[in-house]
C-alpha positions, 0 to 999 in steps of 0.5 A: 500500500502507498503512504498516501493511501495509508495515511488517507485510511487513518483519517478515522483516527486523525477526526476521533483526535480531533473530536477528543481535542474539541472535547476536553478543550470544554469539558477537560475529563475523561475516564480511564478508557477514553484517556488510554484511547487518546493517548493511543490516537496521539502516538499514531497521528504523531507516526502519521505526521512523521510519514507525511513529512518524510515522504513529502504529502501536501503541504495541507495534511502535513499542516493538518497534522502539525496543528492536531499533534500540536492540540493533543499535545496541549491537552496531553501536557496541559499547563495547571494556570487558573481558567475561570471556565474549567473552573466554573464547569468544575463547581457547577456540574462536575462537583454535584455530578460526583456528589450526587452519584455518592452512594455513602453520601445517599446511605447517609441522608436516608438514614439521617433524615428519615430518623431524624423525621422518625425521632421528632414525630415519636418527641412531638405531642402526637406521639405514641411514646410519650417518654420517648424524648426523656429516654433518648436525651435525658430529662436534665438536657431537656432542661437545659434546652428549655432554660436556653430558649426560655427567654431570648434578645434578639439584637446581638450586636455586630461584636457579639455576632463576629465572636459567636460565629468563630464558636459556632464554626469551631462548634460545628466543625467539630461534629462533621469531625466527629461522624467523619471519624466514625466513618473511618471505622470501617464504615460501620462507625459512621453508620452509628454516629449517624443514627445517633446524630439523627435521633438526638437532634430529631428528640431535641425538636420534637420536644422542643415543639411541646413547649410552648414558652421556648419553642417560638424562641427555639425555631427563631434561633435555627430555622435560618441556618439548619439546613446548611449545618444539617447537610454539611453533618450529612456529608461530613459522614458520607465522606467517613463511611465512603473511606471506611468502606473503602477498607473493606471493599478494596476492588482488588487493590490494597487497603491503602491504595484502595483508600487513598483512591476514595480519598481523592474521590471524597475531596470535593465532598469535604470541600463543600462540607467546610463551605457549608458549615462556614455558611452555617456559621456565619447565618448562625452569627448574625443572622439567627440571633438577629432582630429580624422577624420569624418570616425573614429568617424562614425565608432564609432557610427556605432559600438555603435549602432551595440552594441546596436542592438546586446545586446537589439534585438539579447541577447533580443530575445534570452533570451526571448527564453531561459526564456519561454523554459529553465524550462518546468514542467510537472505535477506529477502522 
């Protein structure tokens, strides 16, 4: 066969380079079978640019392939400079595309969530159980809940709410800390630390609306920053259980491969945790113990987590989509 004919058969492999090039110009990922299929394609087309000038083809292929090999090797060895559009493809579909495919991240919500729901319903004023709250938190603690929220001033001022929100950020953290550090516990850990987060917290406001003096001042102080707060505990613990499951499922890899693997993958997790619990934080400071009235401060927490479905379910799937369609490859003649 000529080497113009050869070279004219490969034009299959010169458009997938090409389509992959255009490809990760936007996107710039690529799963691991994709990445071994491009860099097959960039040794061939660069071989196929070593015959074409060597046996002198029109200018215009050895042009074509000059400027291919050259874009492959862009992306190839690409530098790691700051590009506001890679980095605004990553926050807004990449990240909720990874977190919304969690399944430690999903285990955790349904287990908190749904005996968080479970435990306020049995504390409330219907239910079944009527010691169930003193049981599980401790009539001492239930005291103290009502002494807390038995009288209120809302008009910290801006001193007072700069220093209570250094508190509630060391506060908080310390508890993603905690159920982050379960989780380590083979996961199993991180499971407990959950239930138990979820029951206590749901006990606490389940009894806290049979109490008609504290309970105005109670859901006052954390309607505006929970769904912040109780999210961020949600992925603190996703986060543990995804490592320590990570040590029992290596997936044919050794335990600290398989775990630093899981680490890289929980990052962006642990990233939007610390956003998360800052944010918590700072509406904790100055927002909750505002004098701003009870409609203002539920409008919060209804954009909060308005917010939170929006960039972990909507973002979520979308990025999801984006990620399993955006790179098709079709194999080569």
């Amino acid at each position: 066969m000529k080497v113009a004919e050869l070279l004219e058969s490969r034009r299959g492999n010169w458009r997938q380079l090409d389509e992959l090039c255009r490809k990760l110009e936007q996107w710039r990922r690529l799963p691991a079978p994709v990445v071994a299929r491009f860099a097959s394609l960039y040794r061939a087309v660069c071989a196929d640019l070593a015959l074409a000038e060597s046996y002198q083809l029109p200018p215009s292929t050895v042009d074509y392939l000059h400027q291919l090999v050259g874009r492959a090797h862009n992306q190839l060895y690409r530098s790691r400079r700051f590009r506001l559009r890679a980095w605004t493809s990553e926050l807004l579909y990449a990240v909720p595309a990874r977190l919304y495919d969690d399944r430690c991240i999903r285990l955790a919500s349904v287990l908190f969530w749904g005996l968080f729901g479970m435990s306020m319903w049995l504390a409330s004023a219907a239910s079944p159980m009527p010691q169930f709250s003193t049981q599980l938190v401790g009539e001492e603690n239930l005291r103290m809940f009502e002494s807390m929220y038995e009288t209120a001033v809302w008009d910290r001022d801006l001193g007072g709410g700069t220093a209570m929100t250094g508190f509630y950020q060391n506060h908080n953290t310390t508890i993603g800390l905690r159920v982050f550090a379960h989780g380590l516990l083979f996961g199993v850990g991180g499971i407990l630390e959950t239930v138990r987060n979820a029951a206590y917290l749901g006990a606490v406001f389940g009894h806290m609306t049979t109490v008609p003096g504290p309970r105005e001042n109670f859901f006052q102080f954390v309607t505006a920053h929970g769904p912040f707060e109780l999210t961020a505990i949600i992925l603190a613990a996703g986060v543990g259980m995804r490592l320590g499951f990570a040590l029992l499922f290596t997936g044919g890899l050794t335990r600290g491969d398989s775990a630093r693997v899981a680490g890289r993958a929980a990052m962006p997790a642990m990233g939007v945790t610390m956003i998360l619990f800052l944010l918590a934080a700072l509406i904790e400071g100055y927002i909750s113990p505002s004098a701003m009235s009870y409609e203002v401060k539920a409008l919060f927490g209804v954009a909060s987590s308005l917010v939170l479905m929006i960039y972990f379910v909507v973002l979520g799937a979308i990025g999801k989509s984006m990620m399993a369609g955006e790179l098709p490859i079709d194999e080569a003649d």
